[in-house]
Wavefront OBJ file of the C-alpha trace (Angstrom):
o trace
v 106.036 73.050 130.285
v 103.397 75.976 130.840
v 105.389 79.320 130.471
v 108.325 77.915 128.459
v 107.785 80.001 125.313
v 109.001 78.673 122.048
v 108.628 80.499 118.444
v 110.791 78.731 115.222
v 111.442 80.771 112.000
v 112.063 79.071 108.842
v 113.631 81.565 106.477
v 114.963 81.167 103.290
v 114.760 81.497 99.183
v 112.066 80.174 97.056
v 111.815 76.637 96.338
v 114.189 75.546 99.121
v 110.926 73.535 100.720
v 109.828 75.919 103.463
v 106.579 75.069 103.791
v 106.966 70.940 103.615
v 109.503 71.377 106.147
v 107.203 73.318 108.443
v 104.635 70.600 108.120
v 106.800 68.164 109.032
v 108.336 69.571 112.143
v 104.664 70.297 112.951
v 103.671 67.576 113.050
v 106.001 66.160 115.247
v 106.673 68.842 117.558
v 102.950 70.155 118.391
v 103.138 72.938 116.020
v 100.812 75.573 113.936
v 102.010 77.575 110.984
v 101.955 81.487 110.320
v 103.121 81.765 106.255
v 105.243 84.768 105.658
v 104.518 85.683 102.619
v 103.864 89.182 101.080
v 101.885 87.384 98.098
v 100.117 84.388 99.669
v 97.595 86.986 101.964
v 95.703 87.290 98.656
v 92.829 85.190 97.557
v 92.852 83.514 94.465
v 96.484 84.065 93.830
v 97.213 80.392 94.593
v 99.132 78.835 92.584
v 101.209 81.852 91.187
v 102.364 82.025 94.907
v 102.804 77.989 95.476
v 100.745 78.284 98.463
v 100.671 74.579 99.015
v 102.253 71.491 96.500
v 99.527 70.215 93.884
v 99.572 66.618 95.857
v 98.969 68.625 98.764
v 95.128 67.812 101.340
v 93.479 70.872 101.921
v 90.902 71.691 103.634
v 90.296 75.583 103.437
v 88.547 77.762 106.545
v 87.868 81.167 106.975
v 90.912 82.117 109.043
v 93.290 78.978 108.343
v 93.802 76.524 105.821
v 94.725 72.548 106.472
v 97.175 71.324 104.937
v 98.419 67.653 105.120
v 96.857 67.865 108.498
v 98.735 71.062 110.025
v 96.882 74.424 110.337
v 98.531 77.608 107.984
v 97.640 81.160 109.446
v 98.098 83.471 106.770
v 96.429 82.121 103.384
v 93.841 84.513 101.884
v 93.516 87.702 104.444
v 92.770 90.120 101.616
v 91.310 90.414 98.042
v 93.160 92.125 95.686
v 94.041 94.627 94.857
v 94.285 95.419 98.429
v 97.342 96.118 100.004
v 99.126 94.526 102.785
v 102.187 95.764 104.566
v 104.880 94.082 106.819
v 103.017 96.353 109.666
v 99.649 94.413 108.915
v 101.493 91.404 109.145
v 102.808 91.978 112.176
v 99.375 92.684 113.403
v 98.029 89.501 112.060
v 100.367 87.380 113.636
v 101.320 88.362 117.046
v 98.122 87.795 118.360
v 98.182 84.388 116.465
v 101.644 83.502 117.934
v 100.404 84.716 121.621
v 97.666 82.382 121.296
v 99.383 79.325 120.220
v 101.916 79.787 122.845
v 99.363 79.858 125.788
v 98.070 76.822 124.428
v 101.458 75.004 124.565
v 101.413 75.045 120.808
v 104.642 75.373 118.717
v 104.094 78.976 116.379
v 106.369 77.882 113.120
v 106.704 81.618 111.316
v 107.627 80.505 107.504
v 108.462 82.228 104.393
v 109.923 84.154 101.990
v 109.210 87.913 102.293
v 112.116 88.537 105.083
v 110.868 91.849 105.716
v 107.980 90.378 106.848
v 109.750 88.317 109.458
v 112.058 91.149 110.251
v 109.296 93.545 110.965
v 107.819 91.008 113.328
v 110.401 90.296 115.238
v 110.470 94.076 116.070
v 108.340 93.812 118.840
v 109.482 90.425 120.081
v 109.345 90.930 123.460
v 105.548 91.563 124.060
v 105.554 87.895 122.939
v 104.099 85.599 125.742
v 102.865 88.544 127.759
v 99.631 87.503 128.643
v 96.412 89.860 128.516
v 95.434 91.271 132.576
v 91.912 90.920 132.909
v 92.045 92.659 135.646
v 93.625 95.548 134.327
v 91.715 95.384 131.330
v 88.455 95.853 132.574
v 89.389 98.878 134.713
v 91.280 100.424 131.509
v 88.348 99.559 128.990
v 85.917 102.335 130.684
v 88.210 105.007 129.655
v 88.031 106.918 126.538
v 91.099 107.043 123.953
v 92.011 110.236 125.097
v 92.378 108.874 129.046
v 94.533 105.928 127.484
v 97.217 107.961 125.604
v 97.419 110.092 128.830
v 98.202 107.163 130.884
v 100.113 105.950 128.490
v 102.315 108.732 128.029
v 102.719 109.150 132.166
v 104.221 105.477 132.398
v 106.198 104.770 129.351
v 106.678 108.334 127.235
v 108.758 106.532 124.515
v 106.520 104.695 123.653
v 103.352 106.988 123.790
v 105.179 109.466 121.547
v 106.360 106.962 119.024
v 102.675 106.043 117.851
v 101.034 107.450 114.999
v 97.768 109.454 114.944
v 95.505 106.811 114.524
v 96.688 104.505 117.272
v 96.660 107.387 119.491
v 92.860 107.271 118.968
v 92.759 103.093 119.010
v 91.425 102.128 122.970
v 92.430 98.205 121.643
v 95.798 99.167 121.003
v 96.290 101.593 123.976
v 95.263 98.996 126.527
v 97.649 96.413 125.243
v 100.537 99.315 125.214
v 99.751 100.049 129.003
v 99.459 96.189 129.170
v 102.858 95.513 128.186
v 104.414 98.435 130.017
v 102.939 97.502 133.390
v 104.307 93.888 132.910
v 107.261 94.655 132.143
v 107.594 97.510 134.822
v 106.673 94.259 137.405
v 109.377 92.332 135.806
v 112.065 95.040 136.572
v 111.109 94.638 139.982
v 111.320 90.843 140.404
v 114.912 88.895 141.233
v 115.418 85.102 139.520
v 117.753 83.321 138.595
v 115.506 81.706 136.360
v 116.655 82.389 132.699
v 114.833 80.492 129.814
v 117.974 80.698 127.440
v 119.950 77.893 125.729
v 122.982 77.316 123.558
v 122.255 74.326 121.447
v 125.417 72.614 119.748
v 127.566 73.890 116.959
v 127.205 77.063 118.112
v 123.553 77.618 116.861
v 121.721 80.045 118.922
v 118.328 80.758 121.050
v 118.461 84.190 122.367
v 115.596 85.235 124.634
v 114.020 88.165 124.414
v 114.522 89.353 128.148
v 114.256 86.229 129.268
v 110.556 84.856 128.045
v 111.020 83.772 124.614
v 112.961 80.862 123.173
v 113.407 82.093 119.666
v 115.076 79.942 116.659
v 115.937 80.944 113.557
v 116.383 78.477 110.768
v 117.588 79.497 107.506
v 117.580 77.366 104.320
v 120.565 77.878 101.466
v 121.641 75.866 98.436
v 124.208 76.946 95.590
v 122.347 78.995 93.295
v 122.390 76.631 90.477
v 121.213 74.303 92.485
v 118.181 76.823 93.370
v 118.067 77.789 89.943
v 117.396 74.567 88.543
v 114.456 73.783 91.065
v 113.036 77.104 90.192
v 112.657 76.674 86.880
v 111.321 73.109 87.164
v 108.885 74.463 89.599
v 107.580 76.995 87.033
v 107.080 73.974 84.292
v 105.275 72.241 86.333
v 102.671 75.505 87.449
v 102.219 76.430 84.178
v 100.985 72.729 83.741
v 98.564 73.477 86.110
v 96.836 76.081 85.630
v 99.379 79.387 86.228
v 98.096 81.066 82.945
v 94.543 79.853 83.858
v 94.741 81.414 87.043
v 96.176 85.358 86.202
v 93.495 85.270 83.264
v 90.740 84.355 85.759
v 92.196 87.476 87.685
v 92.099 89.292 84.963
v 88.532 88.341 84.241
v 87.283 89.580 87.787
v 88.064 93.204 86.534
v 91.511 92.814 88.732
v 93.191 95.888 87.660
v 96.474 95.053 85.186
v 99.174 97.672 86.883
v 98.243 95.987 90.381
v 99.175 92.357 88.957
v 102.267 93.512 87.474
v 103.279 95.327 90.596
v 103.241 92.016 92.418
v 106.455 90.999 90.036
v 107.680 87.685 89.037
v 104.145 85.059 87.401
v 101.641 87.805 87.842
v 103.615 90.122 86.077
v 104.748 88.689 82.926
v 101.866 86.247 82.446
v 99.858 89.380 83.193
v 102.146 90.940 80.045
v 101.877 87.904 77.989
v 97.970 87.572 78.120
v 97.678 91.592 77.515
v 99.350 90.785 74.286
v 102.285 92.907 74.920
v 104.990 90.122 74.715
v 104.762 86.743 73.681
v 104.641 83.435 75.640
v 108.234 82.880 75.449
v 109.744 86.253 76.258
v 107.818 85.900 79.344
v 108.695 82.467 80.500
v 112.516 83.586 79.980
v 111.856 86.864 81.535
v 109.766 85.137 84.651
v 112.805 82.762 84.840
v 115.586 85.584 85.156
v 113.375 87.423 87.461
v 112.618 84.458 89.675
v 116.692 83.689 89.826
v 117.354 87.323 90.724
v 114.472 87.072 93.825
v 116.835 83.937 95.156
v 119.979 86.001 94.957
v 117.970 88.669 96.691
v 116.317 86.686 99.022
v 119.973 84.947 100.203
v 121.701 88.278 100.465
v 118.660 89.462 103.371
v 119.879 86.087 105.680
v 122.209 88.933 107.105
v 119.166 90.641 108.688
v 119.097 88.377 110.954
v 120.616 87.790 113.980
v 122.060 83.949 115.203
v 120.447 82.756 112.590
v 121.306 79.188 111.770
v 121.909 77.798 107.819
v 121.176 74.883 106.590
v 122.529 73.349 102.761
v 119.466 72.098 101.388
v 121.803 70.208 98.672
v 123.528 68.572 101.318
v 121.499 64.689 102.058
v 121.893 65.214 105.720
v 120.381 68.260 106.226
v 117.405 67.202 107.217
v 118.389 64.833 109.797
v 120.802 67.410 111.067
v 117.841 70.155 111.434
v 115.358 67.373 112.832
v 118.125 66.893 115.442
v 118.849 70.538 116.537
v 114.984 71.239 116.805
v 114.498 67.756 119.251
v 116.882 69.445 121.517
v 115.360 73.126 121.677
v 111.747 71.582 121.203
v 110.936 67.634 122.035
v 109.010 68.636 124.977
v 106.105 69.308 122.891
v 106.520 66.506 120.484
v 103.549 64.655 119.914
v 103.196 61.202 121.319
l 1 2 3 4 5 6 7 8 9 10 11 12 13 14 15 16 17 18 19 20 21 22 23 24 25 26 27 28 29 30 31 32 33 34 35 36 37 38 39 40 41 42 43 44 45 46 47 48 49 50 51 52 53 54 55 56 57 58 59 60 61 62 63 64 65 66 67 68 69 70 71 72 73 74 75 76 77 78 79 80 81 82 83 84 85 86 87 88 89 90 91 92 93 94 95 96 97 98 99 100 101 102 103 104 105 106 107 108 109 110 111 112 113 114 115 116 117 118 119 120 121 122 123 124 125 126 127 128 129 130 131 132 133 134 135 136 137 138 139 140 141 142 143 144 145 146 147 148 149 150 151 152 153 154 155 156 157 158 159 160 161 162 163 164 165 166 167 168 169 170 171 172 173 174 175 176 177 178 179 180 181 182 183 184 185 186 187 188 189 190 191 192 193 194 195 196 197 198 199 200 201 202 203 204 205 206 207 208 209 210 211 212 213 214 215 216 217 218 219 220 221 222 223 224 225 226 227 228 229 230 231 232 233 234 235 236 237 238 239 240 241 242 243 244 245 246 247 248 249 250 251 252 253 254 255 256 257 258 259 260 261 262 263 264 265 266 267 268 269 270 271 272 273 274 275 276 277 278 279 280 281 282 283 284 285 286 287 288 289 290 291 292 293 294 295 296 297 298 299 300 301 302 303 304 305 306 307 308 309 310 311 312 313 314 315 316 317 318 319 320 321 322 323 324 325 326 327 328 329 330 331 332 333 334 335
């Protein structure tokens, strides 16, 4: 269906299986994955960050990793110690999901780091608006200065609510005056075509005026349920190579304060390897912190808006979920 945008969310707390679940509705719905994750943008923090499951295929590209057959947007952006806001990470992805929906492709936003997703889902409504070549061309011989001017004449809001450097950014300008003239067209137009659906149970798709089909899954368990994963998760990376990895780090000159200011492994192996605690104190430490991130990371569900939960514990979640995203989605389910 060219024009019928679609964009899924997966939300939800560590080790609730994100990521396998966005494989596997990608792979039957015609999908591509964005990770939102405010840790996994950094190269060679792998498995500190569980990027992908140790029995995981990958095949790893400059721009996208593989994985089990589905392409991840979002792996290894930066080298630390960088650093990588929730504003770069809506820049990385919009264009990303604007591309995947022109191609019919399913964008599947996933992760952890909810301000991430929040902070996308700020601008939600340039989603789907397609670039004017036309309009482009004539805009691109102007300088910046010529830009913000027009910009300011048609939508003042917005011209006045950019900062100083992408008041001097042509790329950015253009796709402001882009948007604007779009949507001033759309204000003018009469249908009674709406691209908005109520699926059942009362879980939601709200359009953003009337373009985007956006879903918002959320994943939940108990928290000893959660808690017990978590710490059977963290047995089994320190099996393979956690210590191994933050030492390496360490080895590449990566400075100390910026691993511990990434929390949680990188912090208290980090401590551990400095010689400032020992190997136990950290595990217990890692463990507490890592259960106080889930109890976080539950509490931000309330961010969101129509967001549907799903029990994780429960055995027919799954099915349930699979079901819900048939309805919104099987038009693009591979055959």
């Amino acid at each position: 269906m060219t024009g019928f945008r679609r964009v899924l969310i997966i939300y939800g707390p560590t080790v609730t299986g994100k990521t396998s679940l966005a494989i596997t509705l990608a792979k039957k719905f015609t999908g591509e994955i964005i990770s939102a994750d405010s840790r996994q943008v950094y190269k060679n923090l792998d498995i500190g960050t569980g990027k992908v499951s140790f029995d995981s295929k990958i095949e790893k590209h400059d721009n996208y990793w593989i994985v089990d057959g589905v392409k991840i947007y979002g792996f290894d952006i930066i080298s630390p110690p960088s650093r990588f806001s929730s504003a770069d990470f809506k820049n990385f992805a919009s264009p990303i999901i604007n591309k995947l929906q022109t191609q019919n492709i399913l964008p599947i936003v996933t992760g952890g780091s909810g301000f991430y997703i929040k902070t996308l889902l700020s601008n939600f409504s340039t989603f789907g608006i397609k670039q004017n070549p036309k309009l482009r061309k004539e805009l691109e011989k102007k300088s910046a200065k010529e830009l913000y001017e027009q910009l300011l004449r048609i939508n003042k809001k917005k011209a006045l609510s950019l900062n100083d450097s992408d008041k001097k950014n042509p790329r950015r300008l253009i796709r402001a005056i882009e948007v604007t003239s779009y949507q001033s067209i759309q204000k003018n137009l009469t249908t009674n075509h709406q691209l908005f659906t109520l699926t059942k149970e009362g879980s939601t798709i709200y359009p953003d005026k009337g373009r985007t089909n956006l879903f918002i899954i959320g994943l939940t368990a108990p928290n000893n349920y959660l808690f017990k994963k978590a710490d059977d998760r963290l047995d089994l990376r320190l099996k393979n190579g956690l210590v191994e990895e933050v030492d390496a780090l360490l080895s590449q000159k990566i400075p100390s304060a910026w691993l511990d200011s990434l929390g949680l492994e990188y912090r208290w192996i980090t401590r551990y390897l400095l010689n400032k605690i020992d190997k136990n104190t950290a595990i217990e430490r890692l463990k507490g912190d890592i259960h106080s991130l889930i109890r976080r990371q539950k509490t931000y569900f309330t961010q969101f808006k129509d967001i549907t939960i799903f029990d994780v514990s429960e055995k027919s979640w799954e099915k349930d979920l699979e079901e819900k995203v048939e309805t919104l989605y099987g038009q693009t389910r591979n055959r």
